[in-house]
C-alpha positions, -999 to +999 in steps of 0.1 A: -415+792-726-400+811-700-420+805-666-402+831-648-418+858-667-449+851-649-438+862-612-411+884-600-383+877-585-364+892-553-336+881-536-338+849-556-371+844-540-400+832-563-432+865-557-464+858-571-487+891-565-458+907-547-464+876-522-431+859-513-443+822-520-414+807-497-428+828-466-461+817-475-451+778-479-437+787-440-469+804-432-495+781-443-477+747-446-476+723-472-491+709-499-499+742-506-514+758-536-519+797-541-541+810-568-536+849-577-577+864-584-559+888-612-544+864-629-580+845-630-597+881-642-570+890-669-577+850-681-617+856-687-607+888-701-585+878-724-604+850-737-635+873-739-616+898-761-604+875-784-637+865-796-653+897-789-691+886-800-722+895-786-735+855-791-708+842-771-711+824-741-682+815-721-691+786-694-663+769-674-658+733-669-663+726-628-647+694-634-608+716-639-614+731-608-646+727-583-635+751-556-664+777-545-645+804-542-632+803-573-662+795-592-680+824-573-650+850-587-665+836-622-694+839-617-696+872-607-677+878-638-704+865-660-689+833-665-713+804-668-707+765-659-702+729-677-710+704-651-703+667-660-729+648-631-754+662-609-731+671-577-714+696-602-749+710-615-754+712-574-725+727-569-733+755-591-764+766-581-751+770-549-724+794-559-754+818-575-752+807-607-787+811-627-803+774-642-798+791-677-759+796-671-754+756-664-754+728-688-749+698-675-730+670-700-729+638-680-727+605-693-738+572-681-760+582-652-788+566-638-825+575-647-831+593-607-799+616-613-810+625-647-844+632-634-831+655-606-809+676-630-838+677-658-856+690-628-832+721-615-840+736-647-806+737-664-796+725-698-792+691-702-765+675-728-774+640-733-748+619-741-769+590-763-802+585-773-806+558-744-799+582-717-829+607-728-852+578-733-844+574-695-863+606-688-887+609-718-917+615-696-902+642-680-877+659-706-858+691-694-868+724-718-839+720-740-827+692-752-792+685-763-775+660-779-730+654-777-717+645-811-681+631-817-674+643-851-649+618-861-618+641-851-602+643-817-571+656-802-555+657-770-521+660-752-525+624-738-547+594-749-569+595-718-579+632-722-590+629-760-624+629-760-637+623-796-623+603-828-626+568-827-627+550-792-637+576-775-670+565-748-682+598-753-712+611-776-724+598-807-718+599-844-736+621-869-758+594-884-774+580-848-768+620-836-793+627-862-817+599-854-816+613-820-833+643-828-859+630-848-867+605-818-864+638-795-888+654-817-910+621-818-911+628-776-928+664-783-894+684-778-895+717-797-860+735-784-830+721-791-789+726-785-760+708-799-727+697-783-693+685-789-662+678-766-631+664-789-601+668-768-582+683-745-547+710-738-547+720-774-523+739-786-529+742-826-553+768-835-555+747-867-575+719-848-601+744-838-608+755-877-612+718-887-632+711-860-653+735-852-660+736-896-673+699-890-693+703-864-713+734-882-716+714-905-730+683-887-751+710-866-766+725-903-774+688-920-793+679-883-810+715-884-821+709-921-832+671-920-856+678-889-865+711-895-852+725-862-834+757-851-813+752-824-806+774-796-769+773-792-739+754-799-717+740-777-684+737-794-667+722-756-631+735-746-596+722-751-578+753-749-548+745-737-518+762-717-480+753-723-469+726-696-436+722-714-402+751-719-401+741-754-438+750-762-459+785-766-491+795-755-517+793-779-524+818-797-562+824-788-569+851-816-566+833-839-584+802-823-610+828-819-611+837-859-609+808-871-643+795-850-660+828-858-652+829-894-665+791-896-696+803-874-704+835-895-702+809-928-727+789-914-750+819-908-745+836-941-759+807-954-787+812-928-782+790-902-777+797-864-796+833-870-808+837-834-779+809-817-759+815-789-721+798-795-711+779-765-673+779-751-662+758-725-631+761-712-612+749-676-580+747-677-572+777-700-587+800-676-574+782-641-542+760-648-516+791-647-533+808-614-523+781-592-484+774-578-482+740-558-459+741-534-442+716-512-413+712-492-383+692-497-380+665-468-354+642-480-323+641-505-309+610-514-284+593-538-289+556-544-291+547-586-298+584-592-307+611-575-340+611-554-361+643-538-384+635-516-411+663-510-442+664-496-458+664-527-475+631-539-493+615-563-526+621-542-517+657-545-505+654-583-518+627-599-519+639-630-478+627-632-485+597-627-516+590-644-507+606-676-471+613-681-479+645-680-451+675-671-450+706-651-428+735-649-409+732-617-388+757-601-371+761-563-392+790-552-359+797-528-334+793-554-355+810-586-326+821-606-298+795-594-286+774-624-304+741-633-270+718-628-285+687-615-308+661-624-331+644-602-361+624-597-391+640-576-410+619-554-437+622-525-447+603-495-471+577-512-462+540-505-454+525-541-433+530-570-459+550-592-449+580-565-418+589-585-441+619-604-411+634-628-377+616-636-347+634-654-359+667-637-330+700-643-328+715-609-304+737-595-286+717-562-312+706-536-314+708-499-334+695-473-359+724-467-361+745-500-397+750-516-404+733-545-431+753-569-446+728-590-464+758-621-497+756-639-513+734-611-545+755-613-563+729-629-567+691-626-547+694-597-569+698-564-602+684-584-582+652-589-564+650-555-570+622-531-562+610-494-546+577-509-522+565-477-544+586-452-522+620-467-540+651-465-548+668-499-534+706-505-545+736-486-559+762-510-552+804-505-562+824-525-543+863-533-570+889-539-553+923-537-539+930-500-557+895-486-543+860-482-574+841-479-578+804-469-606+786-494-594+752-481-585+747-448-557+720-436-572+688-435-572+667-403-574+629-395-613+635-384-619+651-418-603+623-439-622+595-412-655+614-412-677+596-436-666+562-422-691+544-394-663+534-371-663+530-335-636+552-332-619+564-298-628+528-284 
């Protein structure tokens, strides 16, 4: 994958929307991250073309992402939301979006929270049987049940959500039970979910499992004589993190689900269903640039950059394993002829995010641009070691526009009851 074909370069400056990102790391300081608002559009609209069906609804997972401005660019787009706890389900009502374009899918929340999202109206995924018994007084409109099929795949351990040893949903067999005892509680409309994994690349995966869960959805429709009113097939779309990988190709991700779908229906199932996508990172990760500054080159058992980017700013390095395109926004085209280990300012070990890392020579002041940090990136950033967490600007034609300001002490010391000052 070649990262460079995604920005243009001038005077061996990295330009995202004809923005020169070193002048903007100087403008705005850093941690910085810049998202680009086309590159967000031509994501929906690419997805939404590849499936091209009048049942489809496309709803994006808050947790990839939870910034308002950007949810309120999708939703003005038509785009819909996953929430995964109430905050989220919150969250996007206050960005405009209608109860009927939100489906919460928590998991392990307590009966009041589940009561308060039952009662904004929105479509509620219950994760096991014991969570809806929680609320069976006061059931939400739909009810909805998450089903691991057996299968699950994921680029690390920690993001594969279904298969065995995954906490999430239930098998078939109790899936099925579910419903009856659902039904047994006076329920009368009903969805289906699934979540298996996450940063897919294989288009294959998505035949195989979106065949099984049709399946799973058809024996549960036919054994309790139910018609449900959408399935939720979750997301997992992934984006290439790594120079040896592609993108995937989402045409054919989209046949493959809409030839299993159209199966199911010929043999009349899912007549009057709505099919449920839910994808984060595929529409955000590759509109955001990190950026940070280099602070510190040193030379002791390898070489070490030290830049103002952490593991509370990144922690997904750490955490995972897990790579990023890097490039020196200042040196874009210079020749990858060293390699180094990047760290940040955190005090332990764990701060060393990438090691073996092909840069081109560094110096004290160049502009590192960590790529694909749209997602999982500022949703997951912290102020571990009292560090501030990444300012946020967003490119929308001709307008640089701040959607998270610079963070001060006050801010991070805000919540506390201290008798500061004294």
């Amino acid at each position: 994958m070649d990262y460079l074909r995604y920005f243009d370069v001038k005077n061996n400056n990295l330009f995202l929307d004809d923005r020169n990102l070193v002048e903007l790391s100087r403008k705005y300081g850093t941690p910085l991250i810049v998202y680009s608002k086309r590159k967000i559009q031509e994501n929906v609209k690419k997805l939404s073309d590849a499936f091209n069906a009048d049942y489809l609804s496309v709803i994006f997972s808050i947790k990839s992402n939870f910034n308002p401005a950007l949810l309120s660019i999708l939703r003005e787009m038509g785009v819909g939301f996953d929430a995964a706890n109430l905050n989220e389900v919150l969250l996007a009502l206050r960005v405009g979006a209608s109860a009927d374009r939100i489906i919460a899918t928590p998991n392990n929340l307590s009966k009041d929270e589940l009561a308060k999202i039952s009662a904004e109206g929105v479509i509620l995924n219950f994760d096991d049987v014991g969570q809806m018994e929680l609320i069976k007084d006061n059931l939400p409109n739909v009810v909805s049940f998450r089903v691991n099929p057996g299968i699950g795949k994921g680029e690390f351990k920690g993001i594969t959500t279904g298969g065995k040893g995954s906490k999430f949903g239930m098998p078939p067999e109790a899936a099925n039970n579910a419903y009856k005892t659902a039904k047994a509680h006076g329920c009368k409309r009903f969805g289906i979910h699934m979540m298996t994994g996450s940063n897919v690349l294989d288009p294959s995966f998505f035949r195989q499992s979106s065949r099984m869960f049709f399946s799973i959805a058809e024996r549960i429709a036919q054994d309790n004589d139910i018609e449900f009113e959408f399935l939720d097939i979750g997301g997992g779309l992934g984006v290439p993190y790594k120079k040896d990988e592609e993108e995937l190709d989402i045409r054919s991700v989209a046949k493959y689900i809409l030839e299993n779908f159209e199966d199911s229906r010929s043999r009349g199932f899912f007549k009057n269903c709505r099919l449920v996508i839910e994808p984060g990172r595929y529409i955000i990760a590759n509109t955001g640039v990190l950026l940070g500054r280099v602070a510190n080159v040193k030379s002791y058992d390898g070489l070490y950059i030290g830049t103002d980017v952490g593991m509370n700013s990144l922690i997904r390095a750490p955490l995972y394993g897990a790579t990023h395109p890097i490039l020196v926004a200042n040196k874009a085209t210079d020749p990858h002829i060293v390699k180094c280990n990047i760290g940040g300012q955190v005090c332990e070990n764990t701060d060393i995010l990438f090691k073996g890392v092909s840069l081109p020579e560094i110096e004290e002041g160049d502009t590192i641009a960590f790529l694909n940090c749209g997602a999982y990136v500022s949703s997951m950033a912290s102020n571990y070691n009292l560090l501030k967490r990444p300012v946020e600007l967003l490119l929308d034609g001709s307008e640089e526009i701040i959607i998270k300001r610079k963070e001060s002490l006050d801010d991070m010391l805000n919540t506390f009851a201290l008798p500061l000052g004294q």
